[in-house]
VEXMI-344025 format. One record per residue (C-alpha): residue in three letters; x, y, z. Coordinates in Angstrom, 3 decimals. Layout:
<tikes>
+------+----------+----------+----------+
! resn !        x !        y !        z !
+------+----------+----------+----------+
!  ALA !        X !        Y !        Z !
...
+------+----------+----------+----------+
</tikes>
This chain:
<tikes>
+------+----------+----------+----------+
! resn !        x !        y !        z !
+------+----------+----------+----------+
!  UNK !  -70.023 !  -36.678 !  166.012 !
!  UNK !  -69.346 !  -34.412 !  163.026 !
!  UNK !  -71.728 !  -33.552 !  160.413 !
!  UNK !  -71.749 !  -32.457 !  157.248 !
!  UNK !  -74.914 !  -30.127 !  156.248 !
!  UNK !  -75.726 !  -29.049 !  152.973 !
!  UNK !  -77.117 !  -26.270 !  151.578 !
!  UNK !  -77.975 !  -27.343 !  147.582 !
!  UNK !  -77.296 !  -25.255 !  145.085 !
!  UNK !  -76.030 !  -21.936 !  145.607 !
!  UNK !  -77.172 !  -18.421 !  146.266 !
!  UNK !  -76.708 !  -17.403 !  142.516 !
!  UNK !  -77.721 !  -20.844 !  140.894 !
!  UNK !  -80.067 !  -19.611 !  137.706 !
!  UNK !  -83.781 !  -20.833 !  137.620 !
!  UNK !  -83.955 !  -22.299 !  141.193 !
!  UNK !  -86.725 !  -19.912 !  142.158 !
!  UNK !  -90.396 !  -20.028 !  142.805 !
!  UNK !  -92.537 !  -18.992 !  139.715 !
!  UNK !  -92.996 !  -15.757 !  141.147 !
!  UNK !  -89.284 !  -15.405 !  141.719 !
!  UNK !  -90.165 !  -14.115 !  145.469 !
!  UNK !  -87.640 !  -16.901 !  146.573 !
!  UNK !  -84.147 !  -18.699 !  145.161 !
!  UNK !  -84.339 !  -22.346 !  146.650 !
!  UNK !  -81.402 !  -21.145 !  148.313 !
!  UNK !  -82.618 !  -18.935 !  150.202 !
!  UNK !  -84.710 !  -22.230 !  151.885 !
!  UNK !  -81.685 !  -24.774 !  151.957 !
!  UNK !  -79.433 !  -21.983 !  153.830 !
!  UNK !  -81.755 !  -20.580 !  156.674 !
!  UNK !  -83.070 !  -24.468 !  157.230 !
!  UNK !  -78.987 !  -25.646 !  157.385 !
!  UNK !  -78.568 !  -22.798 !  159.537 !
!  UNK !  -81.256 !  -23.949 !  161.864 !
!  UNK !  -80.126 !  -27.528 !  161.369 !
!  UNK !  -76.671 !  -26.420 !  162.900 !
!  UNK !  -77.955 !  -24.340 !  165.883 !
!  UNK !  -79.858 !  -27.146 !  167.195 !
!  UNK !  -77.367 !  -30.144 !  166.834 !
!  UNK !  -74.433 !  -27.533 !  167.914 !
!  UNK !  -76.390 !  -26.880 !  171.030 !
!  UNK !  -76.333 !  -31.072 !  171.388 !
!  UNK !  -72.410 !  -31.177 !  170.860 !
!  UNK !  -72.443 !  -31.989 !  167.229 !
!  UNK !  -69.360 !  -30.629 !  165.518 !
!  UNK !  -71.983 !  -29.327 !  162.055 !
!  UNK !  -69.962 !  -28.446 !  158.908 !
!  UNK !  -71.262 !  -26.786 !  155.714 !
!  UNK !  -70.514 !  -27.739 !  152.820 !
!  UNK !  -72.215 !  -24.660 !  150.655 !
!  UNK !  -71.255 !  -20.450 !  151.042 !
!  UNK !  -73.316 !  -18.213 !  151.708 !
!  UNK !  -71.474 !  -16.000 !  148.699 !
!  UNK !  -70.718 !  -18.161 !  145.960 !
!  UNK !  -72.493 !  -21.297 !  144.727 !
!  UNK !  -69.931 !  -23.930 !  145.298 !
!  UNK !  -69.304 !  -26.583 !  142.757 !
!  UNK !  -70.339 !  -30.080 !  143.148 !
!  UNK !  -66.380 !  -31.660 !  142.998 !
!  UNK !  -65.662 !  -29.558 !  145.422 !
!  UNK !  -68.311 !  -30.076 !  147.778 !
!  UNK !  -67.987 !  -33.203 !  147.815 !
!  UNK !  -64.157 !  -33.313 !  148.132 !
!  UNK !  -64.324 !  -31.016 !  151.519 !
!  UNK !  -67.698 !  -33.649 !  152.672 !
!  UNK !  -64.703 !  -36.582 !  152.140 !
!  UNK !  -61.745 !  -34.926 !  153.824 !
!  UNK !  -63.851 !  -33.555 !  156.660 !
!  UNK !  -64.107 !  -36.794 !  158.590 !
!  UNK !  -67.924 !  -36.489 !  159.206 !
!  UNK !  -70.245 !  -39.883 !  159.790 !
!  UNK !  -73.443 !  -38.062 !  157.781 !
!  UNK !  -74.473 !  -35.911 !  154.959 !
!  UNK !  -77.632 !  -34.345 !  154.510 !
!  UNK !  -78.543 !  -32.760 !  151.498 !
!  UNK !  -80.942 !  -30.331 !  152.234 !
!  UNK !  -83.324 !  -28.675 !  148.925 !
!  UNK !  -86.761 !  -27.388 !  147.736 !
!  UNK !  -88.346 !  -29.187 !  144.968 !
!  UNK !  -90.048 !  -28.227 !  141.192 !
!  UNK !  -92.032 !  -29.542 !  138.560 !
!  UNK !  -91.516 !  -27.191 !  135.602 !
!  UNK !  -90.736 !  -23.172 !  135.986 !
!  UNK !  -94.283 !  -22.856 !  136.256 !
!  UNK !  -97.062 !  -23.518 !  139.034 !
!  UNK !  -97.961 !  -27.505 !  139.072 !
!  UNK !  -99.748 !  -29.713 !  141.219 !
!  UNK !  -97.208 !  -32.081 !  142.357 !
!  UNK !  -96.345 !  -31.539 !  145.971 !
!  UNK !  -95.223 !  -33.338 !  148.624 !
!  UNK !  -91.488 !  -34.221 !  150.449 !
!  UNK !  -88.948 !  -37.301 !  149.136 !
!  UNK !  -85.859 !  -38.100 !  150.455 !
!  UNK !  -83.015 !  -40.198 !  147.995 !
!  UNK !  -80.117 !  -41.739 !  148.455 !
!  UNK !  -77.716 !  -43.739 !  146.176 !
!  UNK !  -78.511 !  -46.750 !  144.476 !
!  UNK !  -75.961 !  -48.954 !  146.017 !
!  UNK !  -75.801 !  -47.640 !  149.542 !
!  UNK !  -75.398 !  -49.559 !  152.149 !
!  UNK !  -78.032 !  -50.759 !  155.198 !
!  UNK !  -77.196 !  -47.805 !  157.365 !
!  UNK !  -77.831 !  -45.099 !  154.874 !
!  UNK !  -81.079 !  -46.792 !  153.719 !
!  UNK !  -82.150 !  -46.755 !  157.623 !
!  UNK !  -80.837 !  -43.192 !  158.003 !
!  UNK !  -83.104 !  -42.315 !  154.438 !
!  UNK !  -86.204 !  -43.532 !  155.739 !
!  UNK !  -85.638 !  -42.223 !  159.391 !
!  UNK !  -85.492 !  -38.908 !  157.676 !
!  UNK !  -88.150 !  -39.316 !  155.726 !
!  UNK !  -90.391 !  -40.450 !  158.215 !
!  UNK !  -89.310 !  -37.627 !  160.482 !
!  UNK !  -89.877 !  -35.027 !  157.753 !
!  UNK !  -93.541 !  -36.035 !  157.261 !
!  UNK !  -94.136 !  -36.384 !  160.769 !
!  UNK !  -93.290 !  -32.809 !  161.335 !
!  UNK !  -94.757 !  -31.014 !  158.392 !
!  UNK !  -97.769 !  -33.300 !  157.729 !
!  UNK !  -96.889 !  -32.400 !  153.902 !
!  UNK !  -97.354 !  -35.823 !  151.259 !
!  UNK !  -95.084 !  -38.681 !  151.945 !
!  UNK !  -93.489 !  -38.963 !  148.301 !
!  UNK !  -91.270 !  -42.081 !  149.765 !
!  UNK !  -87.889 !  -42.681 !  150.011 !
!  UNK !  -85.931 !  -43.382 !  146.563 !
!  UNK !  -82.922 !  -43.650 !  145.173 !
!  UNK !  -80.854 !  -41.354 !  142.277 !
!  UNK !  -77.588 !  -41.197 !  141.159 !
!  UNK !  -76.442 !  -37.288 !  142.721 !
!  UNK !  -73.182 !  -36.654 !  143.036 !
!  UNK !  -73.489 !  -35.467 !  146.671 !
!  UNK !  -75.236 !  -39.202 !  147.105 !
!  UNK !  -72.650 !  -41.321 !  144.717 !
!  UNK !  -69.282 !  -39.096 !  145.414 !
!  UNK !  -69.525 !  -39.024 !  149.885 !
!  UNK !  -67.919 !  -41.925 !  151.543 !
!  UNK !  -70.529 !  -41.159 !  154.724 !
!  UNK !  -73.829 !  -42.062 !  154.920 !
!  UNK !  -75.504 !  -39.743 !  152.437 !
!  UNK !  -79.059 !  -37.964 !  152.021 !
!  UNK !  -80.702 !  -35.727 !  149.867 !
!  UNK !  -83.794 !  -33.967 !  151.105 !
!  UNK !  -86.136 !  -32.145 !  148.952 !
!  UNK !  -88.648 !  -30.687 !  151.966 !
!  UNK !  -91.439 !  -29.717 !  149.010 !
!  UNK !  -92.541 !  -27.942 !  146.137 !
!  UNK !  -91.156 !  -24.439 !  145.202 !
!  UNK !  -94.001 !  -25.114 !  141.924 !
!  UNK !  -96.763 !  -25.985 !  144.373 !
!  UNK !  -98.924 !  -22.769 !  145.126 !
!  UNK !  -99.479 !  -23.782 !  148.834 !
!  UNK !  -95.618 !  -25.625 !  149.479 !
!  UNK !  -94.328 !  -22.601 !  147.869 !
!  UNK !  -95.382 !  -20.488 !  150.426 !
!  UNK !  -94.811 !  -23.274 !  153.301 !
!  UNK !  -91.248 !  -23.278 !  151.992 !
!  UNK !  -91.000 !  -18.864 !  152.770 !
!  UNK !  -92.868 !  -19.252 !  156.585 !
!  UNK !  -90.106 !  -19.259 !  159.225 !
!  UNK !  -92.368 !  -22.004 !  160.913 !
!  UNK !  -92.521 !  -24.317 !  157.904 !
!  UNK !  -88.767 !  -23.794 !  157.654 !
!  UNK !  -88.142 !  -24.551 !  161.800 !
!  UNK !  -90.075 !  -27.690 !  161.290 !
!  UNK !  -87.822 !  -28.967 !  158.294 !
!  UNK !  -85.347 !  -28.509 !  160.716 !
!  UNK !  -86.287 !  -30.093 !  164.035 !
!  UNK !  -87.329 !  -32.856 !  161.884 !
!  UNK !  -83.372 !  -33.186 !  160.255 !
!  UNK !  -82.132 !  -32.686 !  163.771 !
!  UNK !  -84.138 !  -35.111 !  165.132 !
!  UNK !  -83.562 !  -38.094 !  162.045 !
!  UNK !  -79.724 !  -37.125 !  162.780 !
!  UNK !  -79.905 !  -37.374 !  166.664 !
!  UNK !  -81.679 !  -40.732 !  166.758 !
!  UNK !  -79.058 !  -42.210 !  163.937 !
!  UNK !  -76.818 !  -41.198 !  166.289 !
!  UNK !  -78.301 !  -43.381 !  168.977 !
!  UNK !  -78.225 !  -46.526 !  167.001 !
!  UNK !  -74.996 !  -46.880 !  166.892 !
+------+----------+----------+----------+
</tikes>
């Protein structure tokens, strides 16, 4: 099965940073895709990325490589924020399009479910948005934001390598048991 992984944003995108500007989202999305990769590589997934790891790729043409790739999933993998400054809203949500079909509202809440299982963090819910990586993928889509880059105590869950490993295992997992329903 092949699978498409996606950092979001990019490692130069402006103002995705923690108030304190000790971490870019991207730094987050990148080393938990990475992890994301090692684990379903070493279960003979074929994992693509969608994102560089020296330019911030545009949205068009993310989504254009997602399309031609020939992968069955896309997770969307990102940090969260209320505001540039420190807030209290906290917790992990998942979304996925508006008009998707069964199987990507089953694959949604499986990796929702598996995200809050893992980190313990609030269960925001699974919801629905119009993102391009959601609306312009013809494969089951997802778009994970695994916490708060505003929230004092998320923010620093979101630099720990274990916080990071658990995101992970917990994407691995959702993807491994979609997988099995088939």
């Amino acid at each position: 099965m092949k699978i498409i992984v996606d950092a979001g944003h990019g490692p130069g995108t402006i103002g995705k940073r923690t108030p304190d500007g000790r971490m870019r989202e991207f730094h987050f999305n990148s080393a938990v895709a990475e992890e994301v990769k090692k684990r379903l590589t070493a279960e003979g997934y074929t994992v693509l990325f969608s994102h560089q790891l020296d330019r911030d790729v545009p949205l068009k043409e993310r989504t254009r490589f997602a399309n031609s790739s020939g992968a069955e999933l896309l997770v969307s993998i990102h940090a969260n924020a209320s505001g540039s400054s420190y807030s209290p809203a906290q917790g992990i949500e998942s979304f996925i399009y508006p008009a998707a079909p069964l199987r990507t509202q089953k694959f949604g809440q499986l990796l929702q479910d598996s995200l809050i299982a893992s980190t313990q963090r609030k269960d925001r819910g699974l919801k629905t948005a119009d993102f391009a990586m959601l609306r312009d993928t013809v494969m089951p889509a997802v778009l994970v934001e695994c916490g708060f880059m505003t929230h004092r105590h998320e923010a620093a869950l979101l630099q720990s390598a274990d916080y990071r490993m658990r995101c992970a295992r917990a994407i691995s997992f959702a993807i491994t048991c979609m997988e099995l329903e088939r």
